[in-house]
C-alpha positions as CSV (number, residue, x, y, z in Angstrom):
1,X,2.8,-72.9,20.7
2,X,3.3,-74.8,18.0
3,X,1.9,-74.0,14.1
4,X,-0.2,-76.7,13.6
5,X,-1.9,-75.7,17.6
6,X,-1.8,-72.0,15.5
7,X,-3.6,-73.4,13.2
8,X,-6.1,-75.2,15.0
9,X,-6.9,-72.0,17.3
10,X,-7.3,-69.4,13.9
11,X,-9.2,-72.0,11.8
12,X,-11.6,-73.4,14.8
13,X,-10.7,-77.3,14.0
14,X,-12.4,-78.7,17.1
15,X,-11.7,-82.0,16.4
16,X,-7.6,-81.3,15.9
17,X,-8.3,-79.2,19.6
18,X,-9.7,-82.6,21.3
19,X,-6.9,-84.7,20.0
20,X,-4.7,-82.7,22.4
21,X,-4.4,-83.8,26.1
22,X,-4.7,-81.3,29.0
23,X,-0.8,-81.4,29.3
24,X,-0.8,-79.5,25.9
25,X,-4.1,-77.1,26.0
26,X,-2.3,-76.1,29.5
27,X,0.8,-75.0,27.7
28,X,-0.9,-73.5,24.5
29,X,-2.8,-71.2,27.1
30,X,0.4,-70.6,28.7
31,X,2.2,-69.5,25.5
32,X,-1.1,-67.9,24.2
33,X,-1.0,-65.5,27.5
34,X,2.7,-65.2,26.9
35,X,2.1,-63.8,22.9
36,X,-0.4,-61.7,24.4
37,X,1.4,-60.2,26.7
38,X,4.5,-59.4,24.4
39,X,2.0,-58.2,22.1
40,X,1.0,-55.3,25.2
41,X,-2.2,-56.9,26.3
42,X,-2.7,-58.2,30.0
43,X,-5.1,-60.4,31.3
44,X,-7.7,-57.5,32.0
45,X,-7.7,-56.5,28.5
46,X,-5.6,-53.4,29.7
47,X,-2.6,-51.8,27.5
48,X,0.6,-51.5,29.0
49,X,3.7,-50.2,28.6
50,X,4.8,-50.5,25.1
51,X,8.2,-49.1,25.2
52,X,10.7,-51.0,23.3
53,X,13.4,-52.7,25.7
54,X,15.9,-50.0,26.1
55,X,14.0,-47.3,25.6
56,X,13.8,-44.1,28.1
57,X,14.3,-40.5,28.2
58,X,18.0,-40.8,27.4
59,X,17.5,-42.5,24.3
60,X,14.5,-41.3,22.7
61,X,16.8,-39.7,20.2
62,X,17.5,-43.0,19.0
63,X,14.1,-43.7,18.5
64,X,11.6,-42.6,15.9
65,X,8.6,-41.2,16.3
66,X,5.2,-43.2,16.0
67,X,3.2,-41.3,12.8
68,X,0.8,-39.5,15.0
69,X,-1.5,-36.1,14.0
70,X,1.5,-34.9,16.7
71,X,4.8,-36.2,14.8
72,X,4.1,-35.6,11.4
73,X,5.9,-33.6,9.3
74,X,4.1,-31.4,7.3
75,X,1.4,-31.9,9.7
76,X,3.5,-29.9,12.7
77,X,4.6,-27.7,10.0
78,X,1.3,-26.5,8.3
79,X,0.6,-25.2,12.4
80,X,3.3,-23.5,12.5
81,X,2.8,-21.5,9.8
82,X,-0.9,-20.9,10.7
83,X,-0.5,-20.4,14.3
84,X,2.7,-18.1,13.1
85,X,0.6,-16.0,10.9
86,X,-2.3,-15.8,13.5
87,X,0.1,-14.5,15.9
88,X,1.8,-12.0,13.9
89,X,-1.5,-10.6,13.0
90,X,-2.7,-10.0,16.8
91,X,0.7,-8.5,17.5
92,X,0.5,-6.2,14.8
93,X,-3.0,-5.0,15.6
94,X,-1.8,-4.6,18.8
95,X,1.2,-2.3,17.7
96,X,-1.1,-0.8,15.9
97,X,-3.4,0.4,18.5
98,X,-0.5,1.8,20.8
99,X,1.0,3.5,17.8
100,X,-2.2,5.0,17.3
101,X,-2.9,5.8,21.0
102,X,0.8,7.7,21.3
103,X,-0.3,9.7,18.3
104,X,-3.2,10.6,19.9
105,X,-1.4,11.8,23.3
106,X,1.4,13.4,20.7
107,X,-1.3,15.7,19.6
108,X,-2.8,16.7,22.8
109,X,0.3,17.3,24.2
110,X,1.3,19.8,21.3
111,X,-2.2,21.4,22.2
112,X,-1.3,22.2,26.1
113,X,2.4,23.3,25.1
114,X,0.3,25.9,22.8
115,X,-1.7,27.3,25.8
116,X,1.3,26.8,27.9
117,X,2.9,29.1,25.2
118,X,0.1,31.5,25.3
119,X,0.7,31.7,28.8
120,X,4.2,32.1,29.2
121,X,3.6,35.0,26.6
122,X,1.1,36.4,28.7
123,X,2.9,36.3,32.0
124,X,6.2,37.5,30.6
125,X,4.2,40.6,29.3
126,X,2.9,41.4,32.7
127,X,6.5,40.7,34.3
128,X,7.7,43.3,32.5
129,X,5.4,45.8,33.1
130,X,4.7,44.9,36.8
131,X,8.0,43.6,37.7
132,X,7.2,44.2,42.1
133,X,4.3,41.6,41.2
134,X,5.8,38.2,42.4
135,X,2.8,36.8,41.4
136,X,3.3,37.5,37.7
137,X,6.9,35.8,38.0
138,X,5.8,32.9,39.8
139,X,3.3,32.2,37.4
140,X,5.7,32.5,34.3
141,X,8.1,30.3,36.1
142,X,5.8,27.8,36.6
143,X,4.9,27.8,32.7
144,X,7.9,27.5,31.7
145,X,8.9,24.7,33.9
146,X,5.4,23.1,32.6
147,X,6.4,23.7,28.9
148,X,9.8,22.3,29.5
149,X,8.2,19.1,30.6
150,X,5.6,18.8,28.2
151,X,8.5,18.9,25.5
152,X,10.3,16.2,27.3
153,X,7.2,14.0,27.4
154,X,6.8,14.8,23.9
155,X,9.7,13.8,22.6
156,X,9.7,10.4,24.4
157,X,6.1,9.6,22.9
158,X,8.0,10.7,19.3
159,X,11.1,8.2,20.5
160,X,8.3,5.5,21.9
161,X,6.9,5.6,17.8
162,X,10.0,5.4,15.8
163,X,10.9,2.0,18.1
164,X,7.4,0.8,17.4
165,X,8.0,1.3,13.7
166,X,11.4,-0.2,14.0
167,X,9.4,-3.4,15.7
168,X,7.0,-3.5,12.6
169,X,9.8,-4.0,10.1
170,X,11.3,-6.2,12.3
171,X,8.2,-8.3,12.6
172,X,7.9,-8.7,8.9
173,X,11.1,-11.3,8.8
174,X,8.3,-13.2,10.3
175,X,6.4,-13.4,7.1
176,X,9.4,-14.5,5.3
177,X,10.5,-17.1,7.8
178,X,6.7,-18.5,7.4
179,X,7.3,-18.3,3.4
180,X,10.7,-20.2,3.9
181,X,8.9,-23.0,5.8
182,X,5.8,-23.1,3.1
183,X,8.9,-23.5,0.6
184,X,10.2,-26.7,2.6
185,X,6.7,-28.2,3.1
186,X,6.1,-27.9,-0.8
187,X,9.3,-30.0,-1.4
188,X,8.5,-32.5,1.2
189,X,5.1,-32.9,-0.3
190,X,7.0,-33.0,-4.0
191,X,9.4,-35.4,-2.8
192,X,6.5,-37.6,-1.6
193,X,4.5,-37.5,-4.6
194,X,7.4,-38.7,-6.5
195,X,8.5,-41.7,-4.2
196,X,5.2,-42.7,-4.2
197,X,4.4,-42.3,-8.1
198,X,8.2,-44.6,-8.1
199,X,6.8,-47.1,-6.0
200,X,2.7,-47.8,-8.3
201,X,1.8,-50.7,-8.8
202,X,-0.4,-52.1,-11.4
203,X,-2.2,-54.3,-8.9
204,X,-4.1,-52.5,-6.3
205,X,-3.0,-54.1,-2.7
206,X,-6.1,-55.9,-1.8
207,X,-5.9,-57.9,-4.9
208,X,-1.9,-59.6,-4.4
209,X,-1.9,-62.7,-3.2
210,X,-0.9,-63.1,0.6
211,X,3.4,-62.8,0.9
212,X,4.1,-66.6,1.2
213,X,6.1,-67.0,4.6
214,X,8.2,-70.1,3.8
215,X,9.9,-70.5,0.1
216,X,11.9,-73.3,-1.5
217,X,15.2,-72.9,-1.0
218,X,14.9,-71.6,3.1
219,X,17.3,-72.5,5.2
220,X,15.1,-73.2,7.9
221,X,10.8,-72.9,8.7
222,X,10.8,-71.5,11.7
223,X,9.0,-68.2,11.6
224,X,10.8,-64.9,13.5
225,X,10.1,-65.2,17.3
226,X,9.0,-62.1,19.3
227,X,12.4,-62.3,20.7
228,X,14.1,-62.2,17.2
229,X,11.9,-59.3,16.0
230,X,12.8,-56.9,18.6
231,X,16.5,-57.7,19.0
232,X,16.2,-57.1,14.7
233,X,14.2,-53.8,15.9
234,X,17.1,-52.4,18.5
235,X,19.7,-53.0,15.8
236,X,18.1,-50.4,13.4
237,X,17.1,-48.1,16.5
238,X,21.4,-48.4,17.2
């Protein structure tokens, strides 16, 4: 497609559109389904693949990433450190609660040792005075074997707390980590403050005048082609 046919099309000059034959409407449709279709649109008005020539799996670490709510920055950052914080609060309420519960069973396991005690006491006392009663030695054996275990248990629930405690300081490198990432994001957002305070203008952007696309001097008038644009595109992505 020619400029002036360009023209024609964007400006609506009918009369420039009937000066061309059929010969040349044929190939401006032809080039105008072309542009379109470089430009991702097909005939049905549906997308398609927009992948830059050279572009797959393999390489996307050549590529940058479009500016979606997905890939930016400080975007992905600022979830991190909220989801981060979230989740560190649910595990420590968590840690929490079974600290508390192993307290709990600490404390009623110190109150059967006591009665196991009691017992062994008790039974030990009739032993001795009735030592032809098996019973009384059965019954003290039993205790004791009972008392032994309940001081094993205990001393696993006391063994079970000091690790959770050791898990709580532990978690609270999570808080710095999440400050150390705040202190990033507060540079990033300094840094872009500043490059954007470098580059104010006086003149807001909808009042410059239109970037003139041929200038005095130009070695040629041809504007870029698709073609020229993307090879231009896969040298920066190299």
């Amino acid at each position: 497609m020619t400029q002036e046919e360009l023209d024609a099309l964007m400006s609506g000059a009918a009369d420039d559109m009937d000066a061309l034959d059929d010969e040349g409407l044929e190939e401006t449709a032809d080039t105008l389904a072309d542009d379109l279709a470089a430009a991702g649109v097909e005939n049905n008005d549906q997308p398609v693949d927009d992948a830059p020539e050279g572009y797959s799996e393999e390489t996307a670490h050549h590529w940058p990433l479009p500016a979606t709510d997905e890939n930016k920055m400080v975007h992905q950052l600022d979830d991190v450190t909220k989801e981060s914080e979230e989740k560190a609060s649910e595990i420590f309420d968590i840690i929490e609660t079974i600290s508390g519960d192993l307290m709990d069973k600490e404390e009623n396991l110190n109150a059967i040792a006591s009665v196991l005690n009691s017992n062994n006491e008790l039974f030990s006392t009739l032993h001795e005075k009735f030592p032809d009663v098996e019973a009384f030695k059965t019954q003290l054996e039993k205790n004791e074997d009972a008392l032994a275990q309940v001081n094993e248990i205990t001393e696993v629930l006391q063994n079970s707390g000091d690790s959770i405690m050791s898990v709580m300081d532990i978690m609270q490198y999570q808080d710095i980590h999440r400050q150390k990432i705040e202190r990033v994001i507060n540079v990033m957002r300094a840094l872009s403050r500043y490059m954007n305070t470098l580059f104010e203008g006086k003149i807001d952007d909808e009042k410059r005048v239109s970037s003139a696309q041929h200038i005095a001097g130009d070695t040629h008038n041809d504007v870029a082609s698709t073609e020229d644009i993307e090879a231009l595109l896969e040298q920066f992505g190299q």
